[in-house]
C-alpha positions as CSV (number, residue, x, y, z in Angstrom):
1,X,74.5,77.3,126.4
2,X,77.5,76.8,123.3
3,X,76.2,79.9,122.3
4,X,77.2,81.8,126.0
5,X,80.4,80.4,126.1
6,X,81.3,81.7,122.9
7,X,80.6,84.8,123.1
8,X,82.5,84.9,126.3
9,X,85.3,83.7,124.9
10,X,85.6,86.7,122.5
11,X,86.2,88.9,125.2
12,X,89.2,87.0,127.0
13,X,90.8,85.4,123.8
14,X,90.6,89.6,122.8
15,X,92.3,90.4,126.1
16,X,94.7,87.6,125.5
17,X,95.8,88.9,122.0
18,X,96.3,92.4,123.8
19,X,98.7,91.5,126.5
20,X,100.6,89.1,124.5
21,X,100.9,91.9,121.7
22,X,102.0,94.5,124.8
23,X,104.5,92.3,126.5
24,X,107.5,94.1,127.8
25,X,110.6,94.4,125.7
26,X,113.4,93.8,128.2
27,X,115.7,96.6,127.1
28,X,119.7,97.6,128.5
29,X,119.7,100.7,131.1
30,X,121.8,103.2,129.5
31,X,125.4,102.7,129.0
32,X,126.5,105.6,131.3
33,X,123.8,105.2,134.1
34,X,124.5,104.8,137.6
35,X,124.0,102.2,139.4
36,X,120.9,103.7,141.2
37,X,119.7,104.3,137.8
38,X,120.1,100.7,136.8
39,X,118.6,99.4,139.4
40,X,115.0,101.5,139.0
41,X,115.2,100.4,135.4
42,X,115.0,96.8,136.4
43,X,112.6,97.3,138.9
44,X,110.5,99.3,136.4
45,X,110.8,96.4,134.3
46,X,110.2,93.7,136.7
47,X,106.9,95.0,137.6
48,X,106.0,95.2,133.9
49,X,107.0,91.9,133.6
50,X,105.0,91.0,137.2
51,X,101.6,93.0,135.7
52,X,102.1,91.1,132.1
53,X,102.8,87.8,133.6
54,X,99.5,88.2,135.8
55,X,97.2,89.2,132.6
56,X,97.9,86.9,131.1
57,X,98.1,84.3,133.5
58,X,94.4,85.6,134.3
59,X,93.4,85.4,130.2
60,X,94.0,82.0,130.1
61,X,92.6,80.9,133.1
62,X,89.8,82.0,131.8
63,X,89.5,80.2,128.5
64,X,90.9,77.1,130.4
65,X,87.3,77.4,131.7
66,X,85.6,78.1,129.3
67,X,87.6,75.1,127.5
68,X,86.5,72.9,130.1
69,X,82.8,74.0,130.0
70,X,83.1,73.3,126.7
71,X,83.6,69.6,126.7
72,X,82.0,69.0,130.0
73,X,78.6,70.1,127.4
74,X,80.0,68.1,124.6
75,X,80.5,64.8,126.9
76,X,76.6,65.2,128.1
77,X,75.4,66.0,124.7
78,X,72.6,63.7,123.7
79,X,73.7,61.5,121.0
């Protein structure tokens, strides 16, 4: 069982480096944009933000699982 939670652990702590690694950089709209423009620009961004925010959220959710699978074997291990 130890053995199956490892390996999937890989997988999401390797997602988990990936998002962190692509979060967002907020960034200033151009100096001369309009306000239209400025507004799309932080929309963009919030939704980058939003999809980021959810990946990750999602990534450690699973190893919070995983975590807790973890001890639950270690507390009925056989001593």
């Amino acid at each position: 069982m130890s053995g199956s939670l490892r390996l999937s652990a890989g997988p999401a702590k390797r997602r988990l480096q990936k998002y962190l690694t692509e979060v967002p950089q907020i960034t200033e709209p151009e100096e001369m944009a309009t306000c239209e423009e400025r507004i799309e620009h932080y929309e963009r961004l919030r939704s980058e933000i939003q999809y980021s925010h959810r990946s990750i959220s999602s990534a450690v959710s699973i190893l919070e699982r995983i975590s807790e699978r973890w001890l639950q074997m270690v507390e009925e291990a056989p001593e």
